[in-house]
Backbone as XML, in Angstrom:
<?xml version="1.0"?>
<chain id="A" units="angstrom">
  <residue number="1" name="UNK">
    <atom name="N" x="-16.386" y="-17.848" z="-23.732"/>
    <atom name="CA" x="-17.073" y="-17.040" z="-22.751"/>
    <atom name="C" x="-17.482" y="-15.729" z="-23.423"/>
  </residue>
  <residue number="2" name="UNK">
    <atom name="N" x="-18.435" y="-15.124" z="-23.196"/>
    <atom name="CA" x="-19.052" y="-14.548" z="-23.841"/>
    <atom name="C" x="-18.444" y="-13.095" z="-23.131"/>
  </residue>
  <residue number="3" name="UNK">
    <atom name="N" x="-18.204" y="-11.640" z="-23.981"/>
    <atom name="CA" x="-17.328" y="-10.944" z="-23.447"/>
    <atom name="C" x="-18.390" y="-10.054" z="-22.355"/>
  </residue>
  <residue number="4" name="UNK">
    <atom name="N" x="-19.767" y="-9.858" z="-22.840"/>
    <atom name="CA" x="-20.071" y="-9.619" z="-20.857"/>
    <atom name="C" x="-19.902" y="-10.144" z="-19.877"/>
  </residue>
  <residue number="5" name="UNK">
    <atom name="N" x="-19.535" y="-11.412" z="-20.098"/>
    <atom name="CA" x="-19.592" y="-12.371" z="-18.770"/>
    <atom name="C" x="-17.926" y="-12.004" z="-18.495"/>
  </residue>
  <residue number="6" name="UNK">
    <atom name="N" x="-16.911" y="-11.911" z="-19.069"/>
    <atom name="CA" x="-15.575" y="-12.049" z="-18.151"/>
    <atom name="C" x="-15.607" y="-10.445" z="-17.789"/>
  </residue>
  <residue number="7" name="UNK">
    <atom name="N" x="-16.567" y="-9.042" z="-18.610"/>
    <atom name="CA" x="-16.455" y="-7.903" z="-17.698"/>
    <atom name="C" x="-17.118" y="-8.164" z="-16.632"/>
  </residue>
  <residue number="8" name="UNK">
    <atom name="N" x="-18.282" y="-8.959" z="-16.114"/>
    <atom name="CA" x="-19.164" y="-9.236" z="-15.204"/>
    <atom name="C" x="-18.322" y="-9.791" z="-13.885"/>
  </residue>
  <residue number="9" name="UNK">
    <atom name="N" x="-16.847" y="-10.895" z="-14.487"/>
    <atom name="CA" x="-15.740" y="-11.184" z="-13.576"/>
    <atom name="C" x="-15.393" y="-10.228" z="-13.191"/>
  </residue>
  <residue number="10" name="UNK">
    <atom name="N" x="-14.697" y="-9.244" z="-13.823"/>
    <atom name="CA" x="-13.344" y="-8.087" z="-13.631"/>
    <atom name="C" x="-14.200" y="-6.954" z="-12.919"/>
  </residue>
  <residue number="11" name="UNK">
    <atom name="N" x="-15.369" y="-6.688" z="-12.600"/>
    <atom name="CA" x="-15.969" y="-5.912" z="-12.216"/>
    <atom name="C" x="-16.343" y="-6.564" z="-10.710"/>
  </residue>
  <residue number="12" name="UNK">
    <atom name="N" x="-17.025" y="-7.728" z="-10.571"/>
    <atom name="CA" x="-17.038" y="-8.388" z="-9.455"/>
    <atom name="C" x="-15.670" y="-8.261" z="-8.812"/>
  </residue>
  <residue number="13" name="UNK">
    <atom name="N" x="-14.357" y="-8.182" z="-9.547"/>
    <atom name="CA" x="-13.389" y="-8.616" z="-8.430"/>
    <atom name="C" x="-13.010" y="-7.450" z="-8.087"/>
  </residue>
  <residue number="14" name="UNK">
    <atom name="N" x="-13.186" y="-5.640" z="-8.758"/>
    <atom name="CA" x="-12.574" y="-4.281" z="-8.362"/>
    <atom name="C" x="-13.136" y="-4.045" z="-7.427"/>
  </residue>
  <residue number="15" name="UNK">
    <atom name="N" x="-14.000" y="-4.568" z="-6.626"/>
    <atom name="CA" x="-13.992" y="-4.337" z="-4.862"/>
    <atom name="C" x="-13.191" y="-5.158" z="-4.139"/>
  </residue>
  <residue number="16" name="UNK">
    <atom name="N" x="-13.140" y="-5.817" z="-4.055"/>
    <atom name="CA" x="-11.958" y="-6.672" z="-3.643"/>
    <atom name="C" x="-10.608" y="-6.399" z="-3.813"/>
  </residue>
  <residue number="17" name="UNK">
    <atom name="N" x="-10.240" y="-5.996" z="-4.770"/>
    <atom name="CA" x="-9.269" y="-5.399" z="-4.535"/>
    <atom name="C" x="-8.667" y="-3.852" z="-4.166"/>
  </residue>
  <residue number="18" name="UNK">
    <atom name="N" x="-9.926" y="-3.291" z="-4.497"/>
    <atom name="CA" x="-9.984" y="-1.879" z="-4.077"/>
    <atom name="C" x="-9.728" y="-2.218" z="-2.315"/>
  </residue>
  <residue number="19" name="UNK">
    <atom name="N" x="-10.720" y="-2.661" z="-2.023"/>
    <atom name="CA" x="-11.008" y="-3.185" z="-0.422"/>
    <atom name="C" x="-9.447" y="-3.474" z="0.285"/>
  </residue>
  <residue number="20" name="UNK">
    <atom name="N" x="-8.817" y="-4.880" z="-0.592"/>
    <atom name="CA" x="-7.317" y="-4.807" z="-0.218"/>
    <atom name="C" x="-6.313" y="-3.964" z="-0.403"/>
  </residue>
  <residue number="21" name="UNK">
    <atom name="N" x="-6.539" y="-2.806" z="-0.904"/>
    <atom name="CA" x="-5.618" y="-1.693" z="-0.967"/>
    <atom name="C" x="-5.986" y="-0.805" z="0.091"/>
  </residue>
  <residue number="22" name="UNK">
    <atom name="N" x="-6.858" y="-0.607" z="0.515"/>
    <atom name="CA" x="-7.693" y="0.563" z="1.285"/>
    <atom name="C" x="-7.084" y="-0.581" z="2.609"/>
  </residue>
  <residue number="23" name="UNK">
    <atom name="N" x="-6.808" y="-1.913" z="2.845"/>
    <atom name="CA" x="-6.400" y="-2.278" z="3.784"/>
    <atom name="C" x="-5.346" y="-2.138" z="4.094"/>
  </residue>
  <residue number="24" name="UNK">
    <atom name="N" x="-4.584" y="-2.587" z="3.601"/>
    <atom name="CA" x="-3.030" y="-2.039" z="3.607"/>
    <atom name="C" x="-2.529" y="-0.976" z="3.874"/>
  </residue>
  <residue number="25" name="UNK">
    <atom name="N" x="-2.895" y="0.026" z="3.193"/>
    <atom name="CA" x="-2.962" y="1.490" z="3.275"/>
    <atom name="C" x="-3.166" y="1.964" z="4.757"/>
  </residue>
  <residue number="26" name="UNK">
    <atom name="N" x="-4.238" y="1.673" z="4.858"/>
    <atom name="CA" x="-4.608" y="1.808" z="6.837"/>
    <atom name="C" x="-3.599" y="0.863" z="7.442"/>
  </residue>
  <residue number="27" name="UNK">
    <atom name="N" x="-3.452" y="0.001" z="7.424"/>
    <atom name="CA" x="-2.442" y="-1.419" z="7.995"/>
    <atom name="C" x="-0.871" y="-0.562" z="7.905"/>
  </residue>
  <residue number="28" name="UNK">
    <atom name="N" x="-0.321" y="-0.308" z="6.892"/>
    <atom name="CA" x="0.765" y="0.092" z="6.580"/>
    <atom name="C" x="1.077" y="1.545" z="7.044"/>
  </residue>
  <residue number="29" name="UNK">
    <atom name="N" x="0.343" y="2.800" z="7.197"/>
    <atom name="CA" x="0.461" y="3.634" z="7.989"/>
    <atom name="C" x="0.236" y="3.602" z="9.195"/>
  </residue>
  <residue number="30" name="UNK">
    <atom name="N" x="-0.378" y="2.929" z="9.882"/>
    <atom name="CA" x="-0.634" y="2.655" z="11.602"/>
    <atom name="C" x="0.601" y="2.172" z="11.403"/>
  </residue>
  <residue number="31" name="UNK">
    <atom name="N" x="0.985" y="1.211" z="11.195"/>
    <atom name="CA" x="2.188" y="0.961" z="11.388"/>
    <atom name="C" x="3.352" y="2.002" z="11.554"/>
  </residue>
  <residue number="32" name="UNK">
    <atom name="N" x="4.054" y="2.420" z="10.203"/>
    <atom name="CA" x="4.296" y="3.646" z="10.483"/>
    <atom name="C" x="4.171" y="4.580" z="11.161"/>
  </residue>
  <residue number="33" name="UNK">
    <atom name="N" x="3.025" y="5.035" z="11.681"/>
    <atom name="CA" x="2.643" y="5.765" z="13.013"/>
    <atom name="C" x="3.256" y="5.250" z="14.219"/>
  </residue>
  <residue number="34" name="UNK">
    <atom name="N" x="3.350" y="4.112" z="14.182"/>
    <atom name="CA" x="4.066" y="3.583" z="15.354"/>
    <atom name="C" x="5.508" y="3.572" z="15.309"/>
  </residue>
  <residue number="35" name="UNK">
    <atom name="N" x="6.193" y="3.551" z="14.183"/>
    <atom name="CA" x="7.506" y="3.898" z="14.398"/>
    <atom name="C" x="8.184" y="5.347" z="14.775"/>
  </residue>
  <residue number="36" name="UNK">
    <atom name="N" x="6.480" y="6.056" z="15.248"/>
    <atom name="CA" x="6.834" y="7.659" z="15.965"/>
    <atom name="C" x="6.779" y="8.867" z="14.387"/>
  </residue>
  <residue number="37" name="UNK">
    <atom name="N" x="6.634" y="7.964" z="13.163"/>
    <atom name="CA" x="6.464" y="8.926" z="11.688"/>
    <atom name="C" x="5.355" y="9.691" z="11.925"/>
  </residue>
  <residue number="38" name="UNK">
    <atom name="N" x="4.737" y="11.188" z="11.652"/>
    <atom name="CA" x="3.580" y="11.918" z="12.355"/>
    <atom name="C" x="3.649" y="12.485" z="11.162"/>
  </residue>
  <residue number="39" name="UNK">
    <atom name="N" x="2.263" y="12.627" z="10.615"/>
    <atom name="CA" x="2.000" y="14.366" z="9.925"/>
    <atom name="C" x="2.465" y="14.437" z="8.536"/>
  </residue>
  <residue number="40" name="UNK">
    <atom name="N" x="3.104" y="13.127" z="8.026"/>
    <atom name="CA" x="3.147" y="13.052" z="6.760"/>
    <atom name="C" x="1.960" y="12.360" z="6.129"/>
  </residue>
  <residue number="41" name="UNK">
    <atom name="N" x="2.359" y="12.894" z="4.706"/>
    <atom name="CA" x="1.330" y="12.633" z="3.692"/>
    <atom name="C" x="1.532" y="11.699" z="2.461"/>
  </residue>
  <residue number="42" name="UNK">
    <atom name="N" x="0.491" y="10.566" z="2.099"/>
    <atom name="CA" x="1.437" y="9.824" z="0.912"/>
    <atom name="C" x="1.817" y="10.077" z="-0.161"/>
  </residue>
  <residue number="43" name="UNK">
    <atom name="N" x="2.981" y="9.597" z="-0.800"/>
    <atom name="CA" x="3.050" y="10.633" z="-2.314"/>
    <atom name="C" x="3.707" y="9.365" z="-3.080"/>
  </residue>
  <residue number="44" name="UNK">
    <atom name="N" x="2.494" y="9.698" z="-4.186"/>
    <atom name="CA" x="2.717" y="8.051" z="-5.314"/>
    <atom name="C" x="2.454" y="6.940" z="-4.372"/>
  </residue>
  <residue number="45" name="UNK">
    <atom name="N" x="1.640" y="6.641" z="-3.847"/>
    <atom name="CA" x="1.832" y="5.065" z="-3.327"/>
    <atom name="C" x="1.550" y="4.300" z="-4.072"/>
  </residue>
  <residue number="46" name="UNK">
    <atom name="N" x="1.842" y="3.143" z="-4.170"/>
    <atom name="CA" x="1.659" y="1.694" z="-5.851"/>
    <atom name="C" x="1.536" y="0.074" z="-4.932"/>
  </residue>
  <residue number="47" name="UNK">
    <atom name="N" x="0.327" y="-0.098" z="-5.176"/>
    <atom name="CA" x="-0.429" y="-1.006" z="-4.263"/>
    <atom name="C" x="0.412" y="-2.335" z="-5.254"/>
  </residue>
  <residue number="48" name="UNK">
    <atom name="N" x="0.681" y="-3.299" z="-4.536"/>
    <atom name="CA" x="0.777" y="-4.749" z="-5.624"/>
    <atom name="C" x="0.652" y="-5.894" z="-4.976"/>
  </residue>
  <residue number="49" name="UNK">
    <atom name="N" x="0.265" y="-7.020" z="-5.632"/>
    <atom name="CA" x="-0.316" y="-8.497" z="-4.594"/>
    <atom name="C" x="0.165" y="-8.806" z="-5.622"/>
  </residue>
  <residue number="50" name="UNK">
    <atom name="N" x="0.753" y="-9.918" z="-5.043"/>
    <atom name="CA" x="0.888" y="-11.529" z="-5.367"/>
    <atom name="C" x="0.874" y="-12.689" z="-4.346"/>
  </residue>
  <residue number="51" name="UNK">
    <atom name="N" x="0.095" y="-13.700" z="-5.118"/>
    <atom name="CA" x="0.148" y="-14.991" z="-4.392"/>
    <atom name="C" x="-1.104" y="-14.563" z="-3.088"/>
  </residue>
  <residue number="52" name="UNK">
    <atom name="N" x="-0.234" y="-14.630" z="-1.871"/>
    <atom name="CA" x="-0.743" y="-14.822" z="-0.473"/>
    <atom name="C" x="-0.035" y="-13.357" z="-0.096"/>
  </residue>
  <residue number="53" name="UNK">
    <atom name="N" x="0.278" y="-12.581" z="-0.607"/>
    <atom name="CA" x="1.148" y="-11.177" z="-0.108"/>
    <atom name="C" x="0.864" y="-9.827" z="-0.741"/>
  </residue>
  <residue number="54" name="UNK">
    <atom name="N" x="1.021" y="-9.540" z="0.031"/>
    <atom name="CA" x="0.859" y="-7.909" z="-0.704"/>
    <atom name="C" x="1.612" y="-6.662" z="-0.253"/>
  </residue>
  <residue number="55" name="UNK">
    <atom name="N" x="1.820" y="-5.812" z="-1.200"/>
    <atom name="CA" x="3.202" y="-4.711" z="-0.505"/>
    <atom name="C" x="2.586" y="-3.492" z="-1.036"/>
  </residue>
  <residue number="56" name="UNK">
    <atom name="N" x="3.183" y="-2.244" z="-0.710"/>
    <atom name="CA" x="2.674" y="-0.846" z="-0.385"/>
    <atom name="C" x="3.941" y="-0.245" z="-0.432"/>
  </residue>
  <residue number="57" name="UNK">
    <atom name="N" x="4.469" y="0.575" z="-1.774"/>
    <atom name="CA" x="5.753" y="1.640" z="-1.347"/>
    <atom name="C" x="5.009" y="2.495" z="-2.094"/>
  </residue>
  <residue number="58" name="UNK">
    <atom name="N" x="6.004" y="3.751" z="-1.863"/>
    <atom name="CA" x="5.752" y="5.254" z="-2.370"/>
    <atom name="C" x="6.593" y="5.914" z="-1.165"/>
  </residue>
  <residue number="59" name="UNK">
    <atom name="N" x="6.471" y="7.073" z="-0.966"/>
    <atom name="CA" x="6.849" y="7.927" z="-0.454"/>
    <atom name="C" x="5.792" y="8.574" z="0.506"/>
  </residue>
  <residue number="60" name="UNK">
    <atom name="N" x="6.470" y="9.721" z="1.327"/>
    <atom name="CA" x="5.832" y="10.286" z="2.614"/>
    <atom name="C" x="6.381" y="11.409" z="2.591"/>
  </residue>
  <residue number="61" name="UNK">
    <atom name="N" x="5.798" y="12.662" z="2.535"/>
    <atom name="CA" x="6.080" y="13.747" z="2.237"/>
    <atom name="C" x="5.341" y="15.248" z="3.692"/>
  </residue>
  <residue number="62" name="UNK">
    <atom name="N" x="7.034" y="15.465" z="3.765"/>
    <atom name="CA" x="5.895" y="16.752" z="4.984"/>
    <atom name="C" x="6.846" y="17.851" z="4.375"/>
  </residue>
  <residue number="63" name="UNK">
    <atom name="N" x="6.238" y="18.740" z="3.945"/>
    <atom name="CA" x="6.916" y="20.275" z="3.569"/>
    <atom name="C" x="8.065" y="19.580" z="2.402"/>
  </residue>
  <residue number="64" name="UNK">
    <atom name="N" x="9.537" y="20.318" z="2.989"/>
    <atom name="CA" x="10.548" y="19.747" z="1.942"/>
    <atom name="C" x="11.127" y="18.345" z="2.537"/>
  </residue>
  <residue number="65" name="UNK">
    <atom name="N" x="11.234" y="17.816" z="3.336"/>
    <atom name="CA" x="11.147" y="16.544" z="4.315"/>
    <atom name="C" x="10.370" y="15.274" z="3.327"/>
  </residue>
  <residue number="66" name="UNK">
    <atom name="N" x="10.882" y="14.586" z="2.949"/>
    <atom name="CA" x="10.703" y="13.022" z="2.473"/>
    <atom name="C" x="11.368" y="11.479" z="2.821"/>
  </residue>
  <residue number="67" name="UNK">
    <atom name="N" x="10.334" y="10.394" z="2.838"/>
    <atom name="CA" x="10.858" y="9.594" z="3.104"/>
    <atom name="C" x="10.434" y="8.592" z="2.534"/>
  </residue>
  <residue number="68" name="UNK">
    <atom name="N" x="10.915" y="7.238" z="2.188"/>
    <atom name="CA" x="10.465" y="6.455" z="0.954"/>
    <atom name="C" x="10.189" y="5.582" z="2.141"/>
  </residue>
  <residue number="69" name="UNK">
    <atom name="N" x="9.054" y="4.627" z="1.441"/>
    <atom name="CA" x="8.939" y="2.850" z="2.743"/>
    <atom name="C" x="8.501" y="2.333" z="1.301"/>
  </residue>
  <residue number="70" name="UNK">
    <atom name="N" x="8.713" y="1.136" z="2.121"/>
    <atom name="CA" x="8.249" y="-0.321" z="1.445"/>
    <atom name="C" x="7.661" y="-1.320" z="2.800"/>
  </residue>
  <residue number="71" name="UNK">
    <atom name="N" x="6.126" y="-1.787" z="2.534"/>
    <atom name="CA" x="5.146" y="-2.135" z="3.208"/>
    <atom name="C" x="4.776" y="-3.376" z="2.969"/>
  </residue>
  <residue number="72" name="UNK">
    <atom name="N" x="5.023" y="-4.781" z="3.446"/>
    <atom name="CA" x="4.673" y="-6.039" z="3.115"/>
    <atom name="C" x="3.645" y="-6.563" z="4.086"/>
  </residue>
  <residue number="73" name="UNK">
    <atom name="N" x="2.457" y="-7.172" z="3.468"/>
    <atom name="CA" x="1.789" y="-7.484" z="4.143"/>
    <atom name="C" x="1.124" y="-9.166" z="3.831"/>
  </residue>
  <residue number="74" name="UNK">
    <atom name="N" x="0.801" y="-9.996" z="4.808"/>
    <atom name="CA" x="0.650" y="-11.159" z="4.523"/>
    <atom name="C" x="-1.027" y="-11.349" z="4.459"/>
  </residue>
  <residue number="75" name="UNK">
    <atom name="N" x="-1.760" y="-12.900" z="4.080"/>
    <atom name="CA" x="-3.171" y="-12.791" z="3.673"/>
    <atom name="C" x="-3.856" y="-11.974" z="4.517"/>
  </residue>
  <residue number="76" name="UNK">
    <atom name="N" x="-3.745" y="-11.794" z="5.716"/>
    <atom name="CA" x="-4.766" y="-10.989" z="6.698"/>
    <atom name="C" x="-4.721" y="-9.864" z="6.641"/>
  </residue>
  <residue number="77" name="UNK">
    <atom name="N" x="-3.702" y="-9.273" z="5.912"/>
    <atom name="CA" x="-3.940" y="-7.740" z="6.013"/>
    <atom name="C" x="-3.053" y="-7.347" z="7.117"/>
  </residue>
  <residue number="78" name="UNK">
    <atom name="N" x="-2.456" y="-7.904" z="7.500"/>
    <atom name="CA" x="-0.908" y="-7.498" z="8.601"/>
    <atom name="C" x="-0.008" y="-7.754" z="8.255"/>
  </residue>
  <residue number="79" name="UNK">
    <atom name="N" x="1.106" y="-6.005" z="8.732"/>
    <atom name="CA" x="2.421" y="-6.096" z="8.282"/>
    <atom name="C" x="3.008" y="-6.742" z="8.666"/>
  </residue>
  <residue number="80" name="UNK">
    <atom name="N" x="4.491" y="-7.450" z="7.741"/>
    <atom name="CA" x="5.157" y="-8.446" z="7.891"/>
    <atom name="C" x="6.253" y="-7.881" z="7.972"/>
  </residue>
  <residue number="81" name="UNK">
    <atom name="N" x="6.715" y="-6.648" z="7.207"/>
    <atom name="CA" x="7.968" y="-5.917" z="7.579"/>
    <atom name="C" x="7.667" y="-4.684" z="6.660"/>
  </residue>
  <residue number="82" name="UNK">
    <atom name="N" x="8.215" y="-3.274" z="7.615"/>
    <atom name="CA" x="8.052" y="-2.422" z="7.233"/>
    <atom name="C" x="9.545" y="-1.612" z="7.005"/>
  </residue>
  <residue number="83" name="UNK">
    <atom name="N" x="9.832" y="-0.942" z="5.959"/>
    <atom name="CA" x="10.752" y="-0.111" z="5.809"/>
    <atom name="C" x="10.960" y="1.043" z="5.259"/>
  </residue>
  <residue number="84" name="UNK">
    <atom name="N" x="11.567" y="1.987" z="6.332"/>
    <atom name="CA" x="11.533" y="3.388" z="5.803"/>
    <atom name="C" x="13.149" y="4.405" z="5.427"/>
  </residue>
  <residue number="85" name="UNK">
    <atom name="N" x="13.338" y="4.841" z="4.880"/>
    <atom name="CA" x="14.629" y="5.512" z="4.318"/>
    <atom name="C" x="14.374" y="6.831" z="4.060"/>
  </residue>
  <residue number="86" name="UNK">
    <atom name="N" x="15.934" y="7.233" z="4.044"/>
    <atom name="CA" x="15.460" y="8.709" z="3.682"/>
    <atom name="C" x="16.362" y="8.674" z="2.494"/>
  </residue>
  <residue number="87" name="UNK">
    <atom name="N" x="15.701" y="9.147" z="1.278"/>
    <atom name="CA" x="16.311" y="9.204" z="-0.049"/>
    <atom name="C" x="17.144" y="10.065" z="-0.502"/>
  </residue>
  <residue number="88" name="UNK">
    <atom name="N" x="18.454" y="9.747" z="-1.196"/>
    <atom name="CA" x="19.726" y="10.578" z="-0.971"/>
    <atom name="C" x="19.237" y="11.704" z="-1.408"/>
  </residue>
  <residue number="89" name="UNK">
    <atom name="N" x="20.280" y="12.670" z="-1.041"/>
    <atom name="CA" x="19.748" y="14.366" z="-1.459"/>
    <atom name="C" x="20.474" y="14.074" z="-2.472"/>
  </residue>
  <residue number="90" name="UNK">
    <atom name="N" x="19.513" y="15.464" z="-3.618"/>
    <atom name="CA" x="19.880" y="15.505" z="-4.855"/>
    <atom name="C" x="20.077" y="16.826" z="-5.065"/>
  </residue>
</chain>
């Protein structure tokens, strides 16, 4: 294969996956919003798929106030289980 043609792949597919991160992201904070979380902001979030799934952690940050989640989401773009903690003081 000729090496424009597999950048011609990898370029075709960075909307698509841009697209599925930007979903999640919205998917995974509404969510959150609904567990009554308000007014925080994301900090480090690290998008990753595999297979038929995809997950969303990082942190949530308001002033000195933090809280870590981990965000699973199945092919449609809806959460499958969401979890949030508060990370030991240091």
């Amino acid at each position: 294969m000729p090496a424009f043609a597999s950048l011609a792949v990898v370029l075709a597919a960075a909307p698509a996956s841009a697209q599925t991160e930007a979903v999640a992201r919205r998917e995974c904070l509404q969510a959150i919003r609904q567990q009554g979380v308000r007014g925080y902001a994301l900090d480090n979030p690290r998008f990753a798929r595999a297979g038929d799934a995809a997950a969303l952690t990082g942190g949530l940050v308001l002033g000195a106030s933090r809280l870590d989640f981990s965000c699973t989401l199945d092919r449609r773009g809806k959460v499958t289980d969401l979890v949030l903690t508060t990370p030991p003081a240091r």
